[in-house]
N, C-alpha and C positions, 0 to 999 in steps of 0.2 A: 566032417560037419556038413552039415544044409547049405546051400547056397543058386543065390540065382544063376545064372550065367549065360551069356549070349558069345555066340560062336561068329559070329556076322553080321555087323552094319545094318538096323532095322528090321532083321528078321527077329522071328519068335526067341525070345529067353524061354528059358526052362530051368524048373529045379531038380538038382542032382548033390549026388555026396563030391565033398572034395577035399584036401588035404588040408589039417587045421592046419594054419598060419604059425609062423614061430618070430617072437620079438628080435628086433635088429638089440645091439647092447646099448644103443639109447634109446630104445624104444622100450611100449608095451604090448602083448594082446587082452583086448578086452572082450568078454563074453557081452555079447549085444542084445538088452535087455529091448530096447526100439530104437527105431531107424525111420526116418520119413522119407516118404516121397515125393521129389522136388524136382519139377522141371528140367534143369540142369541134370538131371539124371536121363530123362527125355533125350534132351542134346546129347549128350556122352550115348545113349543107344543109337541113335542116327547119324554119328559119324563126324560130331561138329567136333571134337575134341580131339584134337593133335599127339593128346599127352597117352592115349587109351590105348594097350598092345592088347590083341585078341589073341585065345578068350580071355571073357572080361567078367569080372562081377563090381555091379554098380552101387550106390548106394556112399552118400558121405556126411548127411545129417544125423549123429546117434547119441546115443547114451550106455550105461552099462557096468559093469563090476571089472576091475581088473583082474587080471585070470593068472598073465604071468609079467613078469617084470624083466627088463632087461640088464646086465653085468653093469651097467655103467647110470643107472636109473636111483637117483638119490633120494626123490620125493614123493613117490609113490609107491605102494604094496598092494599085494592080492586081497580081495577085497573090498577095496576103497571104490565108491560111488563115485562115476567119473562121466565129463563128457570133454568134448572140443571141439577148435573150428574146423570151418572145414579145408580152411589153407592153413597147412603145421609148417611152422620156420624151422628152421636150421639152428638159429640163435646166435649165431656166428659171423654172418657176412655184415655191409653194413646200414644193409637197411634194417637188420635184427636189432643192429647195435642201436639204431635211434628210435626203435620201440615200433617198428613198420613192419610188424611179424607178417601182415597182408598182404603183403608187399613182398616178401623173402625172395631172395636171388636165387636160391638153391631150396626153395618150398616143393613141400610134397601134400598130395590131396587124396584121401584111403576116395578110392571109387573114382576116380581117374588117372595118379601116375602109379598107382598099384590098386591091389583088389579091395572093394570096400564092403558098407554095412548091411548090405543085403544076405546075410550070411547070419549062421549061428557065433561066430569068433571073426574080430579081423586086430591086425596090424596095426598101430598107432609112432610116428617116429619122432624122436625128439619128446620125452613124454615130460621132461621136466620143465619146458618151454610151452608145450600144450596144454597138458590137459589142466581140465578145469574140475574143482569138488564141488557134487551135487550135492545139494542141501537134504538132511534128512524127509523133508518134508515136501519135499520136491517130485514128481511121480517121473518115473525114466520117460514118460510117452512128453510129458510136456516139456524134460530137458531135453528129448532129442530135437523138438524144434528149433532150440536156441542154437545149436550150432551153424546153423545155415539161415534161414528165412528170415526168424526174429531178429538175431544178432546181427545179420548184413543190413536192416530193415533200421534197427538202432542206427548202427552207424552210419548209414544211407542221412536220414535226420536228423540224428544231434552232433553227431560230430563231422563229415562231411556237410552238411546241410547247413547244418547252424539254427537250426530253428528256435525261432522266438516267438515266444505267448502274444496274439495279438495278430502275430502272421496268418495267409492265409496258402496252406499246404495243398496244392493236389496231387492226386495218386493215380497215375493211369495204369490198372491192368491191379485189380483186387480177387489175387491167388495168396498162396500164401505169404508170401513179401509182402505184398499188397495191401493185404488188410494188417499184417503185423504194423506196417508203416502207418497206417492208417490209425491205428493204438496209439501207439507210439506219438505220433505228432500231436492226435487228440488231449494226450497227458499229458501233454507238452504247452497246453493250453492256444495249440493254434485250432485254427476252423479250416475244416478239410471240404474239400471238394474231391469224390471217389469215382473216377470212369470206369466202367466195365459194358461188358455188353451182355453179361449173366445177370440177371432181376437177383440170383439166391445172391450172387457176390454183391451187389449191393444193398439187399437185403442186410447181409452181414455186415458192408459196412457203415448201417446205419448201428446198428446194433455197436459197432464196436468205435463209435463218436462223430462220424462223416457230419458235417451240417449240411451238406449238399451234394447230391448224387446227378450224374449224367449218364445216360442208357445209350451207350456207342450205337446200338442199332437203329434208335429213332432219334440221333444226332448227325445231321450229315458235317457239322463242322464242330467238332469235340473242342476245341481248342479256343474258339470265337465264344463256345458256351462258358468255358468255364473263365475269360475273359470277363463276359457279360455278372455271371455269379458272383466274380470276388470287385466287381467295381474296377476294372483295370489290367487285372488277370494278379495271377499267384505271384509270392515273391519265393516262393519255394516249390518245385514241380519235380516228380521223380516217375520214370521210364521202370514200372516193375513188371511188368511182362516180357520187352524187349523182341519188337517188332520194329521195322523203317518209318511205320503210321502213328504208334506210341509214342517215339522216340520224337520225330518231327513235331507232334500234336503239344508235347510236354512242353517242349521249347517254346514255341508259337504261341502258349498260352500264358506263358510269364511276361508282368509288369515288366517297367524298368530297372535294368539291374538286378532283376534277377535271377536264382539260381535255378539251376537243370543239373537233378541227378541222375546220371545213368547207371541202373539195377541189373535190369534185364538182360539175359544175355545178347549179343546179336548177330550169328551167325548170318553169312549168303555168301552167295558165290563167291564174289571176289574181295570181300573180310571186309568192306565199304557200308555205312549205310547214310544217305543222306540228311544232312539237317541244316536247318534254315538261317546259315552264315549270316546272310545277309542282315537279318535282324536282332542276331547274335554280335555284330558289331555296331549296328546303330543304335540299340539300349541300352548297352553294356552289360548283355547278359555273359555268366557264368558257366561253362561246363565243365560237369565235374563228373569222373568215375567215383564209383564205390566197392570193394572189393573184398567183400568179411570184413571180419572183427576180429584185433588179435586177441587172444588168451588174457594178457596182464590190464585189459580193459574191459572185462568181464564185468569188477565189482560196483560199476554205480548202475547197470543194467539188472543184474542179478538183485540189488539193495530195489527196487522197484520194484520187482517179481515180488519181494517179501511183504513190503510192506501191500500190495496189494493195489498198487499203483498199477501196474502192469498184470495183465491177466491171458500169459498163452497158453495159461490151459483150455480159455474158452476157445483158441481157433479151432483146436485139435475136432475137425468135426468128423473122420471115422475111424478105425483101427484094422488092418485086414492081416493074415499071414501070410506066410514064404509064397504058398503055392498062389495066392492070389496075386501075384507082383505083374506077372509078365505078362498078363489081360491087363492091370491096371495101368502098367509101365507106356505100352505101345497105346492105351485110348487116351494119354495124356497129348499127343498130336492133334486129335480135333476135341478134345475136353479137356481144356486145362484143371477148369473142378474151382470153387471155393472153399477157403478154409483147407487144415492142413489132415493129409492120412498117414497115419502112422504103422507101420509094421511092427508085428510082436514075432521076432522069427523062432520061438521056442513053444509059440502056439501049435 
């Protein structure tokens, strides 16, 4: 098969042929109809990720047809429209047991503890615990969002977050989490406040329900603004870029009491990044991670795609192939981009 693959820590990927993948016996391979491209794919080329043995092929947002089934695989067949998250549990330890597939002790992620969706075929394990069935009406380029941006975005908001109609949500760093959360909270009936320092990302995320947009670059204090906007600041702030200045600024910008979700990855040197303690115990603010979405919490996500509540098929704003990844891959360092690009690796 086709695949991307990087031999070294931030140098150039390239595409070449490599050996199709073969299913573990609780596992599947799925032929990969799209695949997006996610930051976090960024981080895993420049070394942030622990779990990554070179070479590597990245890639862990997808969609696609089961190709082959594993001996021990009860619920799935060749065929079946499928997608999943992008952390697959075990099913078995016990944070499986209490429904925290996100969480899994012994979790596996296709495109960091093995090779992922940047490929014509990849490896899926645990497939009776993962995968999820696409709706027939459903396009693979839009379910491959859901496994990563959208879904970590959902759960970032309604179940981490708590979001309540009436709240007032900000979103700092409007990429593709970014503005999914930005949806999401919108139909959620809160009023969002969207930082970025990109005009199209905020653009977009007027487009996609923001009542209030802040331009990081002609704000020198992001956090005091969006303070000023909600009358007192947010009761819900989520860090989806995942920077020390994001991260700090989301905090800093919440009323009292409350919540800080952390999205974005945060890699640096020494695995630390600062936030603002001190007014994290005088409000009684909230920190909270967010970490995907398991599988068996799909259906009130997916029932909102249907009825048209939720619309990621609008983020999907471009589609590129295989050979276009590794220019796209490495310019994602100083352009993160708005809106989500989806790969067709069979283009």
């Amino acid at each position: 098969m086709r695949a991307v693959v990087f031999e070294r820590y931030g140098e150039p990927a390239a595409v070449r042929e490599v050996p199709d993948p073969r299913p573990a016996e609780h596992g599947v391979v799925v032929r990969v109809e799209a695949t997006g491209l996610c930051r976090s794919d960024w981080h895993g080329w420049m070394g942030h990720d622990r779990d990554i043995t070179l070479p590597h092929v990245p890639g862990h947002e997808l969609a696609g047809v089961v190709e082959e089934v594993g001996a021990r695989v009860t619920g799935w067949r060749p065929g079946d429209r499928v997608t999943v998250p992008f952390v697959c549990g075990c099913g078995s330890c016990p944070s499986c047991a209490a429904g925290d597939h996100q969480v899994c002790e012994r979790q596996t992620q296709p495109g960091f503890t093995h090779w992922g969706s940047f490929a014509q075929y990849v490896a899926l394990d645990h497939a009776d615990v993962n995968l999820v069935a696409v709706p027939d009406d459903l396009s693979y380029a839009t379910a491959a969002s859901l496994g990563c941006r959208f879904a970590t975005a959902f759960r970032a908001v309604v179940q981490q977050g708590r979001v309540a109609a009436g709240e007032w949500v900000a979103v700092h760093g409007c990429g593709g989490v970014g503005l999914s959360a930005v949806m999401i909270a919108a139909a959620s009936g809160a009023r969002v406040v969207a930082v970025d320092v990109s005009p199209r990302a905020l653009e977009l995320a007027r487009a996609f329900g923001a009542a209030q947009c802040v331009d990081g670059t002609a704000t020198p204090d992001t956090a005091a603004a969006v303070r000023e906007l909600t009358g007192g600041g947010a009761h819900l702030s989520l860090d989806a870029l995942g920077s020390p200045a994001t991260c700090a600024a989301s905090a800093a910008g919440l009323r009292r009491r409350g919540r800080h979700v952390q999205v974005g990855l945060l890699p640096s040197a020494d695995g630390t990044t600062p936030v603002p303690m001190a007014r994290v115990i005088a409000l009684e603010l909230e920190i909270l991670g967010s970490h995907g979405m398991a599988a068996h919490t799909y259906p009130p996500m997916l029932e909102a795609v249907r009825s048209g509540a939720l619309r990621p098929d609008l983020l999907v704003t471009s589609t590129i192939t295989l050979d276009a990844v590794p220019d796209a891959l490495a310019a994602m360092g100083t352009a993160p981009g708005a809106g989500v690009t989806v790969i067709e690796p069979w283009s």
